[in-house]
C-alpha positions as a Markdown table, in Angstrom:
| # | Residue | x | y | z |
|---|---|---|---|---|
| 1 | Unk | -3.9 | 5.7 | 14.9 |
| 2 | Unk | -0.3 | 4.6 | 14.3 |
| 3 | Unk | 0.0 | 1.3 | 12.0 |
| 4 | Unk | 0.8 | 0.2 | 8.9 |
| 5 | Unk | -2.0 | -0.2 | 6.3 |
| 6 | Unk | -1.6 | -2.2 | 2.8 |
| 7 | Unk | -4.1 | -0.9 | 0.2 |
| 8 | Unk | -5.4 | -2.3 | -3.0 |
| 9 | Unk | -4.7 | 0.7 | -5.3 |
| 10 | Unk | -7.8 | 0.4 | -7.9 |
| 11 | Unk | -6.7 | 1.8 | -11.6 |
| 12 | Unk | -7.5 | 5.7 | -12.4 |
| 13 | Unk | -5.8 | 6.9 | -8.8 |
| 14 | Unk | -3.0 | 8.3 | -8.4 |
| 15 | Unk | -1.3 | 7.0 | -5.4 |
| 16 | Unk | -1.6 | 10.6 | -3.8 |
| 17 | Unk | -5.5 | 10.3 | -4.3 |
| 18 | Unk | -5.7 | 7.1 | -2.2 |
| 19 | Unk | -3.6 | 8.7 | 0.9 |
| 20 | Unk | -6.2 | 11.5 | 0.7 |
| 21 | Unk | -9.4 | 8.9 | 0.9 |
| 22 | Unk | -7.5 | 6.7 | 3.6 |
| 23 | Unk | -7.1 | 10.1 | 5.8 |
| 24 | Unk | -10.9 | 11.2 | 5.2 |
| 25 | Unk | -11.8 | 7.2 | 6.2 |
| 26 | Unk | -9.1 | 7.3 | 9.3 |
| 27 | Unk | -10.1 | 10.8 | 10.1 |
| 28 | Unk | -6.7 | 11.9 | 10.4 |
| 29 | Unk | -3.8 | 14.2 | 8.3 |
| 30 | Unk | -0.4 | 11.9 | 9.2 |
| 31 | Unk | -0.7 | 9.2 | 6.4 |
| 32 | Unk | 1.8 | 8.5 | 3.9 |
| 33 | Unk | 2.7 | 6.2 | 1.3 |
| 34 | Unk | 5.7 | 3.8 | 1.3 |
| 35 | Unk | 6.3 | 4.4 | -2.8 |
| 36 | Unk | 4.5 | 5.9 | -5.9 |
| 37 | Unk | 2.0 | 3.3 | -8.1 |
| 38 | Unk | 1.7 | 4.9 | -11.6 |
| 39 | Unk | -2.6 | 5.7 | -12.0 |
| 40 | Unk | -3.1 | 3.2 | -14.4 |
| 41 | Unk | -1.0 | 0.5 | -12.1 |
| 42 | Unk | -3.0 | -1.8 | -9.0 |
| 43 | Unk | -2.1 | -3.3 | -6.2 |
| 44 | Unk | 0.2 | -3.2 | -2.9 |
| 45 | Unk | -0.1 | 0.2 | -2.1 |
| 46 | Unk | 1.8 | 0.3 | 1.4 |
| 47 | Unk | 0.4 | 3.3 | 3.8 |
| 48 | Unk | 1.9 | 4.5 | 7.1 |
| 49 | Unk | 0.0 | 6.2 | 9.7 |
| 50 | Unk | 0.8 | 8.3 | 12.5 |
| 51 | Unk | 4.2 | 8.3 | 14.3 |
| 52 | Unk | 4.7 | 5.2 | 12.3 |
| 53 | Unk | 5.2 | 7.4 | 9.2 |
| 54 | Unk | 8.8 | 8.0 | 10.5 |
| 55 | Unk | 9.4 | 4.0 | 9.6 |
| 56 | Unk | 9.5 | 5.3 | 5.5 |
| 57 | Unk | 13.1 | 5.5 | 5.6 |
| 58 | Unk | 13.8 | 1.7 | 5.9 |
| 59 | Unk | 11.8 | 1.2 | 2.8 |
| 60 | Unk | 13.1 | 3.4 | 0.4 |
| 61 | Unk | 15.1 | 0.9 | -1.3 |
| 62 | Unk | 12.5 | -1.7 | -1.3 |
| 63 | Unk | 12.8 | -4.2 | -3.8 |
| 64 | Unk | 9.4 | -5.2 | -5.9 |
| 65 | Unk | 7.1 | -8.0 | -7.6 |
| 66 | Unk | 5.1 | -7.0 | -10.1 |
| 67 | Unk | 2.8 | -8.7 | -12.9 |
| 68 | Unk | 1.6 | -7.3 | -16.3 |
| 69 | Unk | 1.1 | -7.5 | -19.8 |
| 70 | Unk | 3.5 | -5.6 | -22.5 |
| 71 | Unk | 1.4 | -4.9 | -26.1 |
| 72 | Unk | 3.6 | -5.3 | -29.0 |
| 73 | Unk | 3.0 | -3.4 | -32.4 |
| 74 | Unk | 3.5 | 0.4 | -31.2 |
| 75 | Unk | 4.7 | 2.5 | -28.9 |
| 76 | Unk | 3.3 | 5.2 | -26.7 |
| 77 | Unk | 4.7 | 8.9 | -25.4 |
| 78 | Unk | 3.6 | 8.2 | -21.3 |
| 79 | Unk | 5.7 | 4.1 | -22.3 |
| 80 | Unk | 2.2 | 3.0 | -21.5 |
| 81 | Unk | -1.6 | 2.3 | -22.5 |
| 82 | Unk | -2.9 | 6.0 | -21.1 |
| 83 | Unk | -0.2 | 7.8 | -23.8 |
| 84 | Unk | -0.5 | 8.7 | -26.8 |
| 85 | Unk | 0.5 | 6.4 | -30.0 |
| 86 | Unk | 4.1 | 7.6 | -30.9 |
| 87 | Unk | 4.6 | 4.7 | -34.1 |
| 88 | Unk | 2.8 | 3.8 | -36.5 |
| 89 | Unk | 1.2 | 0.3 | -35.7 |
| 90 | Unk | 2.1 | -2.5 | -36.8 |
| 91 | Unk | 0.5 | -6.5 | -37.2 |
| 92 | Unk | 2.1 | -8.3 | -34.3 |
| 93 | Unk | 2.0 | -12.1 | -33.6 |
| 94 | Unk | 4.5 | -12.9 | -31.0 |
| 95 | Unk | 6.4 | -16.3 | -30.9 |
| 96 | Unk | 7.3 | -17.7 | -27.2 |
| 97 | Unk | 10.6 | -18.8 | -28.4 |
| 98 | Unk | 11.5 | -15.0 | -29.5 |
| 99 | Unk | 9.7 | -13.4 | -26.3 |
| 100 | Unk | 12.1 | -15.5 | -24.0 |
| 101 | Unk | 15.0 | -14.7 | -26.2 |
| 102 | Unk | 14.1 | -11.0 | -25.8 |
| 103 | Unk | 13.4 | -10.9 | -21.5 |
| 104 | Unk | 16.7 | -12.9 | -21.0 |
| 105 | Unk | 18.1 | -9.1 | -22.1 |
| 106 | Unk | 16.3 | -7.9 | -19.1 |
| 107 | Unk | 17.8 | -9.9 | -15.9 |
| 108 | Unk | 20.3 | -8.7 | -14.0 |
| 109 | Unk | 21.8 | -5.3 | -13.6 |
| 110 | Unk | 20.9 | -3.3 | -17.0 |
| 111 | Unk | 21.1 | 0.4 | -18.3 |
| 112 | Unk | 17.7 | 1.8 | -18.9 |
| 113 | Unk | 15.9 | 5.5 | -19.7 |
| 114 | Unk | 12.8 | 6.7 | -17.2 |
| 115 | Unk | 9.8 | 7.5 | -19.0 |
| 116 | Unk | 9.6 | 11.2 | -20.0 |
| 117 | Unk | 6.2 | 10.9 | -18.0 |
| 118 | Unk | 8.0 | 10.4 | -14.8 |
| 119 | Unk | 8.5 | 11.8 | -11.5 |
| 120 | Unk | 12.4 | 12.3 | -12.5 |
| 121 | Unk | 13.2 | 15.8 | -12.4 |
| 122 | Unk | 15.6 | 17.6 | -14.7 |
| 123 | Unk | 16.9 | 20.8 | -12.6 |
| 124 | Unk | 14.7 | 20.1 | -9.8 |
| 125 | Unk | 11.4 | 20.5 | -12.2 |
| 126 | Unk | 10.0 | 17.1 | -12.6 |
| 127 | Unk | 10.1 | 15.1 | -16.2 |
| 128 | Unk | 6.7 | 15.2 | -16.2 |
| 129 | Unk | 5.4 | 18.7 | -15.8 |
| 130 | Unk | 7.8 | 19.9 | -18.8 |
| 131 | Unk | 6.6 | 16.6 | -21.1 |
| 132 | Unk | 3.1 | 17.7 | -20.3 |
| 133 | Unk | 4.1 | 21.4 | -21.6 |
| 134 | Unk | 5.2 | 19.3 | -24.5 |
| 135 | Unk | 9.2 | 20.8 | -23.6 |
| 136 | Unk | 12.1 | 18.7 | -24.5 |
| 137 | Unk | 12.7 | 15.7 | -21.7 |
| 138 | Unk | 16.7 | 15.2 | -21.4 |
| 139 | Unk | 17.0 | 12.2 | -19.0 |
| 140 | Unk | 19.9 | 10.2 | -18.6 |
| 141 | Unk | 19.8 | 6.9 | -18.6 |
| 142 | Unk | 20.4 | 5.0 | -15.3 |
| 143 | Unk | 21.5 | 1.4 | -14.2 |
| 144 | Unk | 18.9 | -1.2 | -12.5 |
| 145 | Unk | 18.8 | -4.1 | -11.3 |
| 146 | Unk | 15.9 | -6.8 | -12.4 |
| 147 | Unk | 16.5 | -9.8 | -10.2 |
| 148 | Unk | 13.7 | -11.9 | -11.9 |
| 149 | Unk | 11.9 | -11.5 | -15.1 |
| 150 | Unk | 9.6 | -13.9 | -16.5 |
| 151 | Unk | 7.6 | -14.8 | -19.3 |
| 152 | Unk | 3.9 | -16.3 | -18.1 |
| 153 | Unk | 2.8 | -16.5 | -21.6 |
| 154 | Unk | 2.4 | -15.1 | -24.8 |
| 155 | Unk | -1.2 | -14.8 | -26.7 |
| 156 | Unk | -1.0 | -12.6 | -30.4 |
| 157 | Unk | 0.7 | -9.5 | -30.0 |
| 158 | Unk | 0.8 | -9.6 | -25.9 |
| 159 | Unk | 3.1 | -11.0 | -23.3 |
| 160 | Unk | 2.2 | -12.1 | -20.2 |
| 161 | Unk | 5.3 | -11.9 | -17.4 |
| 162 | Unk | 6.0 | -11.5 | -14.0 |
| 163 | Unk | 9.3 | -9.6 | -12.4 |
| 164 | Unk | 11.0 | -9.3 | -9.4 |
| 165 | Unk | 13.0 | -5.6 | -9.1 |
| 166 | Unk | 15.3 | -3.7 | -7.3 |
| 167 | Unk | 13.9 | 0.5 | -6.1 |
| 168 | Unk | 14.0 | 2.0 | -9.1 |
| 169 | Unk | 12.7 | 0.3 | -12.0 |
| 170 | Unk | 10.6 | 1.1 | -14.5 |
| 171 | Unk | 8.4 | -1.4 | -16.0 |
| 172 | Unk | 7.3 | 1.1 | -18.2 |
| 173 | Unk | 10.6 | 1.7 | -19.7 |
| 174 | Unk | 11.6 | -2.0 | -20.3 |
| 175 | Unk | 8.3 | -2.6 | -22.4 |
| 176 | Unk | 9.3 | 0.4 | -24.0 |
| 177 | Unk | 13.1 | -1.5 | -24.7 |
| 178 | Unk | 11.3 | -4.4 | -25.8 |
| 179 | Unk | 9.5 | -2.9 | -28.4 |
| 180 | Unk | 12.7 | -0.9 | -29.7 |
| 181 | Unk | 14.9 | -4.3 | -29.8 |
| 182 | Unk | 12.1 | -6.0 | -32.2 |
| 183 | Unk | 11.5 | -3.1 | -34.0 |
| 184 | Unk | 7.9 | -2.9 | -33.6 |
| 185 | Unk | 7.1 | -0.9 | -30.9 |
| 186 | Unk | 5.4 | -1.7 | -27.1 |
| 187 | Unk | 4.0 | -0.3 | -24.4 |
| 188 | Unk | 2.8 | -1.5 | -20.9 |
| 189 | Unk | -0.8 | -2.0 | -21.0 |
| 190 | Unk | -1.4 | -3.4 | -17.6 |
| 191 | Unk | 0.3 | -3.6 | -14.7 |
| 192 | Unk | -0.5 | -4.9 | -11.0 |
| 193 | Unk | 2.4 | -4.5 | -8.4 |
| 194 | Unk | 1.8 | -8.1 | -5.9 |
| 195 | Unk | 4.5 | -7.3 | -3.5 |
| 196 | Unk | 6.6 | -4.3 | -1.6 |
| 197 | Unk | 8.9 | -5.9 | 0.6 |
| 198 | Unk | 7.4 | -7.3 | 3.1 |
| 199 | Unk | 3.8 | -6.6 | 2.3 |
| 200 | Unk | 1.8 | -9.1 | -0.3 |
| 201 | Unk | -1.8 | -9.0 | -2.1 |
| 202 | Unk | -2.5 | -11.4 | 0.8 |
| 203 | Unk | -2.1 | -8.6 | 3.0 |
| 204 | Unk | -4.0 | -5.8 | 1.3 |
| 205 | Unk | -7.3 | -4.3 | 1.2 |
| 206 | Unk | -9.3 | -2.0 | -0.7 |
| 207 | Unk | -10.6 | 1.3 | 0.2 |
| 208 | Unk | -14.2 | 0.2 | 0.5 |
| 209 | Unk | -13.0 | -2.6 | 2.9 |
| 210 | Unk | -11.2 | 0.1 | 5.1 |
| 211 | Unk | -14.4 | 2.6 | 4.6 |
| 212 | Unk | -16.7 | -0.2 | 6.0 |
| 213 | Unk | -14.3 | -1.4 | 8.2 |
| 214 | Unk | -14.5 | 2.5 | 9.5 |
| 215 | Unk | -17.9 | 2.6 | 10.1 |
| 216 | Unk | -17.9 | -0.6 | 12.1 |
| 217 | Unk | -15.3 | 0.4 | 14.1 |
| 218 | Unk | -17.4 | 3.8 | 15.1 |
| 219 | Unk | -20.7 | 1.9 | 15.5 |
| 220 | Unk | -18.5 | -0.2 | 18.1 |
| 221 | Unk | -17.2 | 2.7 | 19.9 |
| 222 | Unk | -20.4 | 4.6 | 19.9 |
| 223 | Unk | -22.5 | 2.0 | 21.7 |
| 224 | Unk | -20.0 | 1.8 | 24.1 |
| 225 | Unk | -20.0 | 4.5 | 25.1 |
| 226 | Unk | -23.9 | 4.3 | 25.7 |
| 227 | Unk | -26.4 | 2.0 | 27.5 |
| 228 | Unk | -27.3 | -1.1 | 26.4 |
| 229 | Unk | -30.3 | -1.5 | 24.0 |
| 230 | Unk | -32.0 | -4.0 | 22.4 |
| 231 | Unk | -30.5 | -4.8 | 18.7 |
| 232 | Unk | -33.8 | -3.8 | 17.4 |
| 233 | Unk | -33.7 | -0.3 | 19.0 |
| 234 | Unk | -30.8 | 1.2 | 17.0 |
| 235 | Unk | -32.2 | -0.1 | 13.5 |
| 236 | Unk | -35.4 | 1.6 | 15.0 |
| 237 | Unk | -34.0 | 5.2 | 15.1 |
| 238 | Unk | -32.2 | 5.0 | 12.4 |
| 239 | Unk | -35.3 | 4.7 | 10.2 |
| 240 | Unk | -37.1 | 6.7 | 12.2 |
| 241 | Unk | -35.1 | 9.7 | 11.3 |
| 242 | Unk | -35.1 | 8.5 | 7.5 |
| 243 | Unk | -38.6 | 8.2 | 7.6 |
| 244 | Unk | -38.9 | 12.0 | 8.9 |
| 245 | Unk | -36.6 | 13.0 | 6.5 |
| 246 | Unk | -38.4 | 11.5 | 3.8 |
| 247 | Unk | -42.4 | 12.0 | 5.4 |
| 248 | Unk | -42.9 | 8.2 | 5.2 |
| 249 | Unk | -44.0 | 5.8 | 8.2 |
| 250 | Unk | -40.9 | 5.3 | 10.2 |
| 251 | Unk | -41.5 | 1.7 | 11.1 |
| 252 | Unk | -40.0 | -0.4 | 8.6 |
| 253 | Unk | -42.4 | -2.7 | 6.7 |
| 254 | Unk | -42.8 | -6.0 | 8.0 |
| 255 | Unk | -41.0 | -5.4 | 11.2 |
| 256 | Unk | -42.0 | -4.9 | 14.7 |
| 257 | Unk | -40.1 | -4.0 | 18.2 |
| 258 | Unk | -39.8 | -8.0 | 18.4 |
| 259 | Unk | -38.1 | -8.4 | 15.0 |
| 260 | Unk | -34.3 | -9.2 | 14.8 |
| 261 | Unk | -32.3 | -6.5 | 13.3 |
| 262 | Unk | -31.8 | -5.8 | 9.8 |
| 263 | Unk | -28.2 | -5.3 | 8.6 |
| 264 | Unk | -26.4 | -3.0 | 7.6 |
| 265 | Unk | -23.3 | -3.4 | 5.2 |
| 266 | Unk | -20.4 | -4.1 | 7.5 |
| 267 | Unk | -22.6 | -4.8 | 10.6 |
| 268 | Unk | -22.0 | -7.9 | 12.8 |
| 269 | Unk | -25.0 | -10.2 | 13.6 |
| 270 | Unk | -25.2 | -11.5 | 17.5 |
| 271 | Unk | -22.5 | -14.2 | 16.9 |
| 272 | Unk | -20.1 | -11.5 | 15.9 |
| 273 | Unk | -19.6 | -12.6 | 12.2 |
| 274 | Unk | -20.0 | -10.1 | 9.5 |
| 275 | Unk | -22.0 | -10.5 | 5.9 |
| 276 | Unk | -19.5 | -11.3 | 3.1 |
| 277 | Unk | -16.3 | -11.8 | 5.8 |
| 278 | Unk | -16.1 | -8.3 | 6.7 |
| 279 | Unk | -13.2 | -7.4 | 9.7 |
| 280 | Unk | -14.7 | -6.7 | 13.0 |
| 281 | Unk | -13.2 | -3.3 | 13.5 |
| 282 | Unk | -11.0 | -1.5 | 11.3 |
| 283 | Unk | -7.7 | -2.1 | 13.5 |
| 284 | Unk | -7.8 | -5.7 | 12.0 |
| 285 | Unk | -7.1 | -4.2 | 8.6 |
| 286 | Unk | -3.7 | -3.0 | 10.1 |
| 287 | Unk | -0.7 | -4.8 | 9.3 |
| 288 | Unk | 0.8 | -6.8 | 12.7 |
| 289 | Unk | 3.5 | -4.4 | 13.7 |
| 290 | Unk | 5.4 | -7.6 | 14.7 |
| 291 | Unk | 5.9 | -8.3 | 10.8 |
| 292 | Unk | 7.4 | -4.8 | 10.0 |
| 293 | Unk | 10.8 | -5.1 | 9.0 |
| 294 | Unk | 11.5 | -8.9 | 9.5 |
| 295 | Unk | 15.3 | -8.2 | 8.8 |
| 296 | Unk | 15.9 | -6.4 | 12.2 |
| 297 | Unk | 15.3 | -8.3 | 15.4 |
| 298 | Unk | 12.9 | -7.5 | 17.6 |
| 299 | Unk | 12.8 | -7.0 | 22.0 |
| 300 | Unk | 10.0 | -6.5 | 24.3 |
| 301 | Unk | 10.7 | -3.9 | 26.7 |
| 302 | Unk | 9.7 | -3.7 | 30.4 |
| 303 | Unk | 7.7 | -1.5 | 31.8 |
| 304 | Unk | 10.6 | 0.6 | 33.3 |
| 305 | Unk | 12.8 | -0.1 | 29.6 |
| 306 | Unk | 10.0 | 1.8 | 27.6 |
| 307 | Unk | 9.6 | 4.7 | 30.0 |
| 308 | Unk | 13.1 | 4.8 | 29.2 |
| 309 | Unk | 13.0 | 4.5 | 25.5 |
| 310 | Unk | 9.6 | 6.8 | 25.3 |
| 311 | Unk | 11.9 | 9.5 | 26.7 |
| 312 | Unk | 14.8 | 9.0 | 23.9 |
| 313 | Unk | 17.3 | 7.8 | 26.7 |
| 314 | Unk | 19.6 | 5.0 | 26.5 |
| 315 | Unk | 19.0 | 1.2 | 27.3 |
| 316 | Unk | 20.7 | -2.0 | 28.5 |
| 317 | Unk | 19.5 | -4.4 | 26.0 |
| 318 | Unk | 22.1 | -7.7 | 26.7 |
| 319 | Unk | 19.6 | -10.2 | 25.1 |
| 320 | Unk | 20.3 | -8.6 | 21.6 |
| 321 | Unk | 24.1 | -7.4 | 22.1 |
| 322 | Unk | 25.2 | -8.8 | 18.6 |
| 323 | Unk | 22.9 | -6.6 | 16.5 |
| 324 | Unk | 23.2 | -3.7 | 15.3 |
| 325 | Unk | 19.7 | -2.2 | 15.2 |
| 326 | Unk | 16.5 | -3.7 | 17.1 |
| 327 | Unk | 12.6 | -3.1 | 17.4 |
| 328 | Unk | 11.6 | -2.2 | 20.1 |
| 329 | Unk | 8.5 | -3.4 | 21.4 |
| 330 | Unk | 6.2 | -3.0 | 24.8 |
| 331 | Unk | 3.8 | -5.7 | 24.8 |
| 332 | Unk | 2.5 | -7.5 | 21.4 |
| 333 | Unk | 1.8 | -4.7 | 19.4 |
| 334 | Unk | 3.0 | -1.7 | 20.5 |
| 335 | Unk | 6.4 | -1.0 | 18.3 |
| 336 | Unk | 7.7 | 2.0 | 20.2 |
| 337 | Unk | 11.1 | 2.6 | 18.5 |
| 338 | Unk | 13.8 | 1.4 | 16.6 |
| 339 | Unk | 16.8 | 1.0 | 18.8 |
| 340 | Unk | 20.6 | 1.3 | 17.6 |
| 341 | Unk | 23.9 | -0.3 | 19.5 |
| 342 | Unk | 26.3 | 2.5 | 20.5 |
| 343 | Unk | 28.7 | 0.2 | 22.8 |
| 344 | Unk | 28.7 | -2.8 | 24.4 |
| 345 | Unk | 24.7 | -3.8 | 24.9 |
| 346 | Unk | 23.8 | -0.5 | 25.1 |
| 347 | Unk | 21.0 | 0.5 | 22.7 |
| 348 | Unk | 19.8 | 4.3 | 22.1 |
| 349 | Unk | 16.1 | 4.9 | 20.3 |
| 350 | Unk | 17.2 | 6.6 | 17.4 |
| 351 | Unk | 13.8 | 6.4 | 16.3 |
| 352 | Unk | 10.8 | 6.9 | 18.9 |
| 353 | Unk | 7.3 | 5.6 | 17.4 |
| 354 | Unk | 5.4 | 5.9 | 20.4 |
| 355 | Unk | 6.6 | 8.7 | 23.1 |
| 356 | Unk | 5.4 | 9.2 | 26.4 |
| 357 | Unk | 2.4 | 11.8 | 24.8 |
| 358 | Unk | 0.8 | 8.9 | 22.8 |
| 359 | Unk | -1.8 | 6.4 | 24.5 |
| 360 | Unk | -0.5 | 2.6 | 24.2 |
| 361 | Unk | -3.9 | 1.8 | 22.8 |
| 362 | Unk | -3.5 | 4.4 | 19.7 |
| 363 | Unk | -0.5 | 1.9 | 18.6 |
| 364 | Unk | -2.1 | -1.0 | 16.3 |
């Protein structure tokens, strides 16, 4: 499958952890991740799968929304709630007035230190392998820019905020700041990223939704790929076998050949609808490749334009001559590169997504 899926990331995973569980769900190695969430952290958790994984590039220096909650009163060696105490702790009771004197420190472009826990690496060795061998972390401090920062409320010693940053930011390290400007100390305790780039909450799903969404999908293609039964046959065998399994009558009590099916999680009932608003099949869980990367135009190709394209060659792309890059697309869904102007309104697939060895259908 090649598509773009947003994930959920639940707290205690590392973002590495989830890629691993989406390519045991997808049944498939080529997934990647479009930018790290700390384990503690939840959220939009952007993955890319298959050839689309060569799209990574154009988010690097995606900019990010993010809400949380900074704990005043002391500080922590990890900058947040999973570290250990590094102050002594203090009584805290936090005034809004003083809170939104202290974020208006943290708008704009601002100097700040990366976490000694952090994937920063200090002569190619990451910061955080040496702070776990409890070795001296030399960072330097680097410049950032926090386009929106604000306070959602303030309840005893913790604030409420969200923030709106530029690829590179540490929200770790500015509740770290905040706690060294009032001279009591503060960590992040929770954090929950709401938006990469284009991709939203709205857009997101967790990993039992894509697991169920899985299983749907390979029920679907199972039956058909056999002959029609009646709905009652399937639910039939399948307790059959657990019945053998387990030496216990295989008919299910109460139920006869006659009786309509029992459901499974994630099953769809004869009108097609799903218990608790499940997707139908687990390429509805994709995110529409016609929403990728809003900032470059897109162009559907002919038939005889993407056999072009597929094959990396050049293109005469006149609806689209004043742009510099454009999508290329072959019907609806099928994103097949990303094309760049080299003269006139001639465009060249710098990037191929879909080449003339991958099936149309595999595209989502």
């Amino acid at each position: 499958m090649n598509g773009v899926l947003i994930v959920d990331k639940p707290a205690g995973l590392t973002s590495h952890d989830v890629v691993n569980r989406v390519r045991r769900i997808l049944g498939q190695r080529s997934v990647g991740h479009l930018g790290t969430l700390d384990p503690m952290a939840t959220g939009v958790l952007p993955l890319v799968t298959g050839s689309l994984t060569r799209l990574a590039q154009f988010y690097t220096s995606a900019e990010k929304t993010y809400e949380g909650t900074v704990r005043f009163g002391f500080s922590t060696d990890t900058y947040d709630a999973e570290g250990e105490p590094t102050s002594v702790p203090q009584q805290v009771v936090l005034r809004a007035e003083d809170v939104e004197a202290l974020a208006a420190h943290f708008r704009g472009m601002i100097e700040q230190m990366p976490p000694p826990f952090s994937a920063k690496k200090i002569h190619g060795v990451p910061a955080y392998k040496l702070a776990r061998k409890h070795k001296e972390v030399v960072l330097q401090p680097v410049k950032v820019e926090i386009k929106e920062f604000e306070i959602l409320g303030v309840e005893g010693d913790r604030a409420h905020f969200r923030a709106r940053v530029a690829s590179g930011t540490y929200m770790r390290s500015v509740a770290h700041d905040m706690g060294q400007r009032l001279a009591c100390g503060a960590h992040l305790e929770s954090l929950r990223r709401t938006a990469v780039a284009e991709f939203t909450l709205a857009d997101a799903h967790t990993l039992e939704q894509l697991a169920a969404a899985a299983r749907t999908s390979g029920r679907e293609a199972a039956r058909a790929c056999s002959p029609r039964l009646p709905p009652w046959a399937d639910r039939k065998s399948q307790a059959t076998a657990e019945g053998q399994q387990n030496g216990y009558s295989t008919s299910p009590e109460g139920t006869t050949e006659n009786s309509p099916p029992v459901l499974l999680a994630g099953e769809a009932t004869e009108n097609g609808q799903r218990p608790g608003g499940t997707p139908e099949l687990l390429a509805d869980l994709f995110f529409h490749p016609r929403k990728l990367l809003p900032q470059i135009p897109s162009v559907t190709a002919d038939e005889a334009n993407a056999a072009r394209i597929r094959s990396g060659r050049t293109v005469n792309l006149p609806e689209l001559s004043r742009a510099r890059q454009v999508k290329v697309f072959y019907g609806q869904r099928e994103l097949i590169a990303i094309a760049t102007r080299v003269a006139g309104t001639l465009f060249h697939p710098g990037i191929v997504l879909c080449g003339a060895g991958v099936p149309a259908h595999e595209s989502l």
